[in-house]
N, C-alpha and C positions, 0 to 999 in steps of 0.2 A: 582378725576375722571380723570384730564388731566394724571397722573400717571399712573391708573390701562389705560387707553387709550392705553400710548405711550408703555407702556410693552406689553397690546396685540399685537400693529403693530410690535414689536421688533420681537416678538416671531411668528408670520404670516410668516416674512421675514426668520426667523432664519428656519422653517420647508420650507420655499420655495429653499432654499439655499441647504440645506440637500437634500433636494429631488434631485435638479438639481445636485450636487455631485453623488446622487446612480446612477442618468440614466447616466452619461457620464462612471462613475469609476466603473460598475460592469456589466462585461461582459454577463450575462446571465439573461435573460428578467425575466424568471421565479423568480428568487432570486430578481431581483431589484423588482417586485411588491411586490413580500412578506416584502423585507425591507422598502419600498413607506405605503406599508400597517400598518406595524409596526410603523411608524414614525407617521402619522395620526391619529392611533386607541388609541397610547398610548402615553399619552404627557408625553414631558422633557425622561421620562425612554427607548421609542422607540428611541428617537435618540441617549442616550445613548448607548442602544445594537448597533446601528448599529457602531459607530465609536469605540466600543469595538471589536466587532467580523465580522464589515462587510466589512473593508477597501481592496480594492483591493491589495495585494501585490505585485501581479504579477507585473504590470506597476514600481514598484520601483524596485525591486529584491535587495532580503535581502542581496545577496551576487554573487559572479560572480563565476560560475564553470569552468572553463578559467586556469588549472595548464601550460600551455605551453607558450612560447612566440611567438610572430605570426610566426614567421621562420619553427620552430618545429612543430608548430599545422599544419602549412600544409604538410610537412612530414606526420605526423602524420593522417590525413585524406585523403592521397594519399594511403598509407599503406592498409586504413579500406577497401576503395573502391580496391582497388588489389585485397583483399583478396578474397572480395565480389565476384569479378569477375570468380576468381579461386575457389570459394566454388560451384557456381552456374554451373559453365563448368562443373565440376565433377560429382556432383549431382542434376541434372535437374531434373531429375523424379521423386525424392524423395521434393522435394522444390518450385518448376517448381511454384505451384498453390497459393505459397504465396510468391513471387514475390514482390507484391503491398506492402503488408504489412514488409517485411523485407527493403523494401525501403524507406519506410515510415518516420521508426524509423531512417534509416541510417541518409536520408535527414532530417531529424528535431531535433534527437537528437545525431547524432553522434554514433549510437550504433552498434559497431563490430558486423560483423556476425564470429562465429569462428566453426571449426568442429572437435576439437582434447575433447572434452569434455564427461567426464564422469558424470552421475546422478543416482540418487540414493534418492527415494521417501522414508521419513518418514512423518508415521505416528504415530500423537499425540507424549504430550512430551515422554512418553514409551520408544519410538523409537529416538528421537531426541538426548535429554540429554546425553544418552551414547555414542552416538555417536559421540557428543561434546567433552564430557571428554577425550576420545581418540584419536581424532583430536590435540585437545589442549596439551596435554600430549606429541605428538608428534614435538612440538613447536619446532623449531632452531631460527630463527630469528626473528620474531615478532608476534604477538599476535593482532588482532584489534576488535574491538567491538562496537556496534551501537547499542543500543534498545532504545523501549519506554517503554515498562515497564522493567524493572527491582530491582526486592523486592528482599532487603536482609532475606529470608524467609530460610528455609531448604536449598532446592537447588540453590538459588542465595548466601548463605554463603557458599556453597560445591565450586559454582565457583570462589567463591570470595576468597577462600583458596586456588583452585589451579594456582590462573591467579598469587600470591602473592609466591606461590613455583618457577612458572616458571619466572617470574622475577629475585627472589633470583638464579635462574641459570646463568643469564644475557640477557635472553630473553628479547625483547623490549615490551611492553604490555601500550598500548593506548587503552581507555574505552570513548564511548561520551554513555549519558543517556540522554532521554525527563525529564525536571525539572518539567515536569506537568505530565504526568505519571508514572514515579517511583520514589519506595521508598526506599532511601537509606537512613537508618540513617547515621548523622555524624562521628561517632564512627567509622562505616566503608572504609567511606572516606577517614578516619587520616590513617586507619590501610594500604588502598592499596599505598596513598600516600608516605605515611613512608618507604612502600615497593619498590616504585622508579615506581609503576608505575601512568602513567597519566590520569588523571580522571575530564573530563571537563563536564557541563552537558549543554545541546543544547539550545539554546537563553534563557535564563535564567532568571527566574519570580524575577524581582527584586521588584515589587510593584504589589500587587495584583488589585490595581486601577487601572492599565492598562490594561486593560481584551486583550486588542489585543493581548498580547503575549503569553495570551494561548490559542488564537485562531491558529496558527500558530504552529502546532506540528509535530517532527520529527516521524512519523508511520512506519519508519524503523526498519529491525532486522537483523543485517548483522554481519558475522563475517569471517573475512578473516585471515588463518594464513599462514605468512612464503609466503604468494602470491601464492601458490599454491592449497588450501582449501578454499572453504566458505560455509555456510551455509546460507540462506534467504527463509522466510515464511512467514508463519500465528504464530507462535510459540514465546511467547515470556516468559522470565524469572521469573516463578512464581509456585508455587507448584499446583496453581491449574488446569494447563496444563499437569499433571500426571497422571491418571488415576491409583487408589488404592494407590498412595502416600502419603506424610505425612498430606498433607492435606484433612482436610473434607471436599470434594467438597458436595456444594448444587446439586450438575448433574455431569454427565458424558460429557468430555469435547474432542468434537472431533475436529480435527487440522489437518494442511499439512506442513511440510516444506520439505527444499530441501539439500542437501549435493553434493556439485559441486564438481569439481577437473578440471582444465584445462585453455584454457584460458580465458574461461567466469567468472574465478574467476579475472581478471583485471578490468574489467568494474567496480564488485563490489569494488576494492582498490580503482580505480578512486574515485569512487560514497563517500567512506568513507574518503577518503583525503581531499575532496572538504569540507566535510561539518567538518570532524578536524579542517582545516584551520582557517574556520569562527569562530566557537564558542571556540578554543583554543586562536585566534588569532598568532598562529605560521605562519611558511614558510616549509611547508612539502612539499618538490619536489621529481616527480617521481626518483627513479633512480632503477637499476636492482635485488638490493635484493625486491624492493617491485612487481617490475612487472621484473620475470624472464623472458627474450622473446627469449634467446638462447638458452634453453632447453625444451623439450618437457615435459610437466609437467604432463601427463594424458595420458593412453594409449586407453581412448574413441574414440569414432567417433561421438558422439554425436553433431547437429549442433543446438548452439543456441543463442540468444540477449539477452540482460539486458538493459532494459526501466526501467528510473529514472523520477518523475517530481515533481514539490512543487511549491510555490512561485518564486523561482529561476531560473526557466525555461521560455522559451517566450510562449510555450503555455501547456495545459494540455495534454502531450504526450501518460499518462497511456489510460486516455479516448478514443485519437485519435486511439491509438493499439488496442482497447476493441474493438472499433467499427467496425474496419478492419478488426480484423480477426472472429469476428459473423460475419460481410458481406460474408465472401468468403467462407464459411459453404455451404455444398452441401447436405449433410447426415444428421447433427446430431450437437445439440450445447448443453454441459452439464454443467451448471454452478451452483457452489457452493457460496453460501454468507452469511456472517453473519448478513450485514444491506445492505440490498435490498430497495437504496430510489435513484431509478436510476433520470438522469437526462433529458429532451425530449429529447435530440441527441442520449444516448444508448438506451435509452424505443423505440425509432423507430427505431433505429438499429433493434431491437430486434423482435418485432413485425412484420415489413417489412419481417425478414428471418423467422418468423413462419408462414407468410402469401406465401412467397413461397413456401412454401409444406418442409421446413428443418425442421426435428423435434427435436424443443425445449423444453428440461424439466429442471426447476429451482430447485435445494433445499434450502429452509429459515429455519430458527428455529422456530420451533412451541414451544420450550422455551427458552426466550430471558433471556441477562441481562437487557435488556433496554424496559420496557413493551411498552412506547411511540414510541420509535425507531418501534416496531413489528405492533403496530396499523398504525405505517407511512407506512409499506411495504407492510400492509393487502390494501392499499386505490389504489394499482397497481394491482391489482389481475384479478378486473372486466374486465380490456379491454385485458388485456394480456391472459385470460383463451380464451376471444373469438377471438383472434388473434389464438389459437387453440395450446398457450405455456403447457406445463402439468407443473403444479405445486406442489410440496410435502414437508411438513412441518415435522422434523425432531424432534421426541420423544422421542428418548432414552436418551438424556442430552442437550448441548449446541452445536451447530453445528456452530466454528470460522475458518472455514476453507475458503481461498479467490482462488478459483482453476474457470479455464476452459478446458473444451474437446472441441476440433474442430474435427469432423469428425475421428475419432479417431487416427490422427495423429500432431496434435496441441496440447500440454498441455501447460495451462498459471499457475506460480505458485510463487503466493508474498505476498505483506501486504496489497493492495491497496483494500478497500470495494467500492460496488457499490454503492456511494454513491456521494452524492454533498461534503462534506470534502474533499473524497478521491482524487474526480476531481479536485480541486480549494484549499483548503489551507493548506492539511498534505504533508511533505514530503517521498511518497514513492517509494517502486521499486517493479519489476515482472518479473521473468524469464518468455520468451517466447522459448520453446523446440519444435523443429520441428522433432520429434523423434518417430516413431510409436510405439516401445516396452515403450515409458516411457509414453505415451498418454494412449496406451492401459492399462498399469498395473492403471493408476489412472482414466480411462474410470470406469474401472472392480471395483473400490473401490467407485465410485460414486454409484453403483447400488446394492453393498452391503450396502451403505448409505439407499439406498432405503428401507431395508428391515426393517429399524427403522423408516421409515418416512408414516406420511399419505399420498393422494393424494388430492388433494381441488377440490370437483366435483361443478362444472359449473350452474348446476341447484341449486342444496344445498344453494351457496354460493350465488345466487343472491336471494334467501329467506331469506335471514339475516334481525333478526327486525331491523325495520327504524330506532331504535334510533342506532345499532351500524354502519350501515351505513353514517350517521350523523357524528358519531367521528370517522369514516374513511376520508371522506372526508374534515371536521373542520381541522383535522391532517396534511390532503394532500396540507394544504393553506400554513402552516409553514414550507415543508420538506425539501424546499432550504434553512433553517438557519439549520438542525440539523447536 
């Protein structure tokens, strides 16, 4: 008895310990109860989940994005802010009203405002991939590549055969891939290697027992060539982001990405250097073939930022931008998502501007890949329908697209989902375009979204039998682990 005793007081102390680790190490009240919750409800396996997937990373930071030496970086941020200065004189009236928000990003993450930029909305892979191949195909001096997923499928071997042509030319072609999201067999690996180009994949599952580290996932898709192209979305390397491709999609799979030219395409080299760095463990320093800054690389006028954030960063920058620029919404806020499990900071965000008379309408998938992920998004519906948000759930296939319309001269368009991952432990990015023609062209494609989507009427929805209100809400306890 004195044994089974001392093991229960062991084991009292060991969940009082745990506890006091979530409330000090995890920043957001909501997630520490659901992990507090988890550790209590379910012995020994709760506290396993939490030191698997709930340890704060931020407070350590996996790695330092820091390529300059202090000399240079303040150059280098003397530079941003000039710029700033000089973007703003010119174009007041075009810009004037997101001010807050461009400053934002500057002050917290360093992010150039730049105005020489050309854009160019695709839609679904359709549109994307070809426009790849010819970008790439174009190649002179390097090639770089960042996904999470990436299947050597159909079109991830079309790529993988021409990133290994333009190599054989003498093209430089560096590839980082998420080790928990894509699938590359071996075979391919040898065959790009062989071919001289480099292929690292990002914090790297060496033991599946450490579940922390795939908690911790690269949610980027970036691809920069020659420093003067990139591409970054929702889109990432898989046949079933084709629509009537070689694969049999279960749905029709709708997507946004983006096609830059100018110098918003450096932020992205930045962003993809930084994290080469880490998981190569090389020494990749700026120099002018990667970021040309003496030639006008883009005959746009397009002005816009590139917001980075993950573990890495000192706070969740994407979130702080989300939130900003819903606030400064006067008109109209149009937001697409694929997992809609906002956090309370953007849900009042949100809320707050439909309660000011802005009119907000959401699109969700009304078919998921993830049936739980949709019953967690269904459990937000109630308070946000009577905040007076329009809500419409999208029928014609799988709606992954991560976009916003501001008043229709704001478009936000990246990887980042509305979600608590997206906020706190994936690493990703989001072009924020302050551009009327590129707001409006994907204003205009939101509302052709509409013409596949229901609307979720208000009275309907609050007649839902009680039992699936129950697993709306049961759902809504855990949404800060999913």
């Amino acid at each position: 008895m004195n044994w089974v005793l001392l093991a229960e007081l062991a084991y009292i102390l060991l969940i009082i310990g745990v506890c006091l680790r979530i409330v000090f190490d995890t920043r957001s009240t909501s997630k520490a109860s659901a992990y507090i919750l988890l550790v209590l409800l379910i012995p020994v396996v709760g506290i396993f989940i939490y030191f698997s997937v709930g340890v704060n990373y931020r407070k350590k930071k996996l790695y330092t994005k820091n390529l300059f030496a202090d000399e240079l970086k303040t150059e280098v941020v003397d530079y941003i802010r000039q710029n700033r200065d000089r973007i703003f004189t010119t174009y007041s009236t075009r810009i004037g009203k997101y001010t807050g928000l461009i400053d934002l990003m500057l002050n917290q993450n360093y992010s150039p405002l730049t105005d020489d930029n050309e854009i160019r909305l695709l839609i679904n892979g359709e549109e994307k991939f070809p426009a790849v191949f010819e970008a790439i195909k174009k190649a002179r001096h390097h090639i770089h590549l960042e996904y999470y997923i990436f299947d050597a499928d159909h079109i991830g071997t079309q790529l993988i055969d021409l990133l290994i042509q333009k190599a054989a030319e003498g093209v430089q072609v560096r590839f980082i891939f998420d080790d928990f999201g894509s699938r590359i067999m071996r075979r391919h690996l040898k065959r790009m290697r062989r071919a001289g180009i480099e292929v690292f994949p990002f914090y790297e599952i060496k033991f599946l027992f450490f579940a922390n580290r795939l908690n911790y996932r690269n949610h980027r898709k970036i691809i920069v060539i020659d420093g003067k192209t990139a591409f970054v979305g929702g889109i990432n390397v898989n046949d079933k982001y084709i629509n009537g491709g070689p694969a049999k999609n279960r749905w029709y799979w709708r997507d946004t990405h983006l096609q830059i030219s100018g110098s918003m395409v450096h932020s992205l080299q930045y962003i993809f250097i930084v994290d080469w760095n880490y998981c190569s463990r090389q020494k990749l320093y700026p120099d002018r073939n990667f970021f040309p800054l003496n030639q006008r690389i883009s005959e746009g006028n397009v002005i816009g930022q590139v917001v980075a954030s993950g573990p890495d960063s000192d706070a969740p920058f994407i979130l702080h931008s989300l939130m900003k620029a819903i606030s400064l919404a006067r008109e109209e806020v149009l937001i697409t998502n694929p997992y809609f499990i906002p956090n309370p900071n953007i849900l009042d965000t949100i809320l707050i501007t439909a309660l000011s008379g802005v009119k907000v309408k959401l699109l969700v998938p009304g078919i998921s890949d993830s049936h739980f992920v949709n019953v967690a998004n269904h459990s937000y519906f109630t308070e946000l329908l009577q905040a007076g948000v329009e809500i419409y759930t999208y029928h014609k296939g799988f709606v992954h697209a991560k976009t916003i319309v501001v008043d229709g001269d704001l478009a936000v368009v990246g990887t980042a989902n509305m979600d608590f991952r997206s906020f706190d432990l994936n690493f990703e990015v989001n072009a924020m375009i302050y551009d009327r023609e590129t707001a409006e062209e994907l204003r205009q494609q939101f509302y052709t979204d509409l013409e596949d989507a229901s609307r979720v009427d208000e009275e309907s929805w609050n007649q839902r039998p009680l039992h699936r209100q129950l697993l709306d809400r049961t759902v809504r306890l855990v949404s800060p682990l999913l």
